[in-house]
C-alpha positions in Angstrom: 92.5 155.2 95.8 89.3 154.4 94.1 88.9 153.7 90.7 87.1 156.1 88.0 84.4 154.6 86.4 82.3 156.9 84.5 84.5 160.2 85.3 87.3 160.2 82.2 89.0 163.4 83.0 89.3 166.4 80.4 93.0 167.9 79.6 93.0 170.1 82.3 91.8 167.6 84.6 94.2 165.0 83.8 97.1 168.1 84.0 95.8 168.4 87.8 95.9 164.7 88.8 99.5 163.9 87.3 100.6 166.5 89.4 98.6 165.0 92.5 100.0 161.4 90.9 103.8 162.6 91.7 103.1 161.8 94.8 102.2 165.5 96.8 99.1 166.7 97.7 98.6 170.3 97.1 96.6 172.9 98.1 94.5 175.2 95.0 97.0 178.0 94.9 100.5 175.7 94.5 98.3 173.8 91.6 97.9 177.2 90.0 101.1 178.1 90.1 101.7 174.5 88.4 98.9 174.9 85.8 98.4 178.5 85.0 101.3 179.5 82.9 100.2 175.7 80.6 95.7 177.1 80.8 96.2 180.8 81.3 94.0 180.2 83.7 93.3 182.5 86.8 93.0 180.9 90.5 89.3 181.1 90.5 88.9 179.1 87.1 91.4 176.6 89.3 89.0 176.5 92.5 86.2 175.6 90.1 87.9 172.7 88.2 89.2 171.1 91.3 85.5 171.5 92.9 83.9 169.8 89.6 87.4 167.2 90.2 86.0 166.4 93.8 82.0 166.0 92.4 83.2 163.9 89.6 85.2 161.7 92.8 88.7 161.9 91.2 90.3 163.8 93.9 89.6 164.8 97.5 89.7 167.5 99.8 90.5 168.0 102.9 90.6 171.3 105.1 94.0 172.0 106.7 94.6 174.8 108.5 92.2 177.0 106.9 93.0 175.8 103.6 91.5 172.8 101.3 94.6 170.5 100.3 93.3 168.1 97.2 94.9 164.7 96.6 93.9 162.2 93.8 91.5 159.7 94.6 92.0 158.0 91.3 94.4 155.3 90.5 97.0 157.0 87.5 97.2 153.2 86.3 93.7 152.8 86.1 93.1 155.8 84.4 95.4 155.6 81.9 94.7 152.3 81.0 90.8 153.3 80.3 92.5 156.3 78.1 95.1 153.9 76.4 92.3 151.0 75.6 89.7 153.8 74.9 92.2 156.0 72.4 93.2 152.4 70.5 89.6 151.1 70.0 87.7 155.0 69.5 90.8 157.0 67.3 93.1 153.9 66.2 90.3 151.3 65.3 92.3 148.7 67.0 91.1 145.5 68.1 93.2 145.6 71.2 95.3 147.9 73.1 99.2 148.1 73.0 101.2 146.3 75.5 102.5 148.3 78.7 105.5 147.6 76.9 104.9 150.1 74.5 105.1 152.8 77.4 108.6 151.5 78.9 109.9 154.9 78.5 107.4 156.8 80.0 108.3 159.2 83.4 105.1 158.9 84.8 105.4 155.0 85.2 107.4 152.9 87.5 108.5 149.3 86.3 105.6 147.9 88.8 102.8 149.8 87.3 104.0 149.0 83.8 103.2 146.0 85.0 99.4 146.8 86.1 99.0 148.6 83.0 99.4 145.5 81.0 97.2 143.9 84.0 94.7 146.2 83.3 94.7 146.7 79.2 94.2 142.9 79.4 91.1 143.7 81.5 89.9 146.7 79.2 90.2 144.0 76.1 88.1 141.1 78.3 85.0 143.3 78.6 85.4 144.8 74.6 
């Protein structure tokens, strides 16, 4: 996976790539069926998110059978750490980021990228 660098995703977007995160790659109309009831959004408006999601580089398509099937190309941990350190410094006005710690409970982490996460908040607060 490559890392985002200039391509923070929107709401939507982020939506999209936690369900590419859980580990399945998914074609446009099973992420509509995820995503439409949370949007309201119809299958086109889907098609044209995930098309600006594959310009911006955080996800990736492939054709399959006659069908595109998208996966993230974006690292969750590295993504949510840029949100995390950017949230604390931009809305907070913290001088630093909380530890990984602070996101023990969360389902969308394993124990190992907890551990990145701290890796990469501590990277986030080098370069502020």
């Amino acid at each position: 996976m490559t890392d985002v660098k200039n391509a923070d995703p929107t709401k939507p977007e982020l939506a999209i790539l936690k369900l590419l995160w859980r580990g399945r790659d998914l074609n446009a109309r099973e992420i509509h069926q995820d995503i439409k009831d949370e949007f309201g959004w119809s299958y086109s408006t889907v098609r044209t998110v995930l098309e600006r999601m594959s310009d911006k580089g955080l996800i990736s398509k492939t054709a399959s059978e006659g069908v595109n099937i998208y996966a993230a190309r974006v690292g969750k941990v590295t993504v949510l750490g840029k949100m995390i350190a950017d949230f604390s410094k931009r809305v907070l006005e913290l001088d630093a980021a909380p530890g990984a710690a602070f996101f023990s409970d969360s389902k969308l982490l394993s124990e190992d990228e907890l551990q990145e996460l701290e890796d990469v908040l501590r990277d986030e607060e080098e370069r502020s």
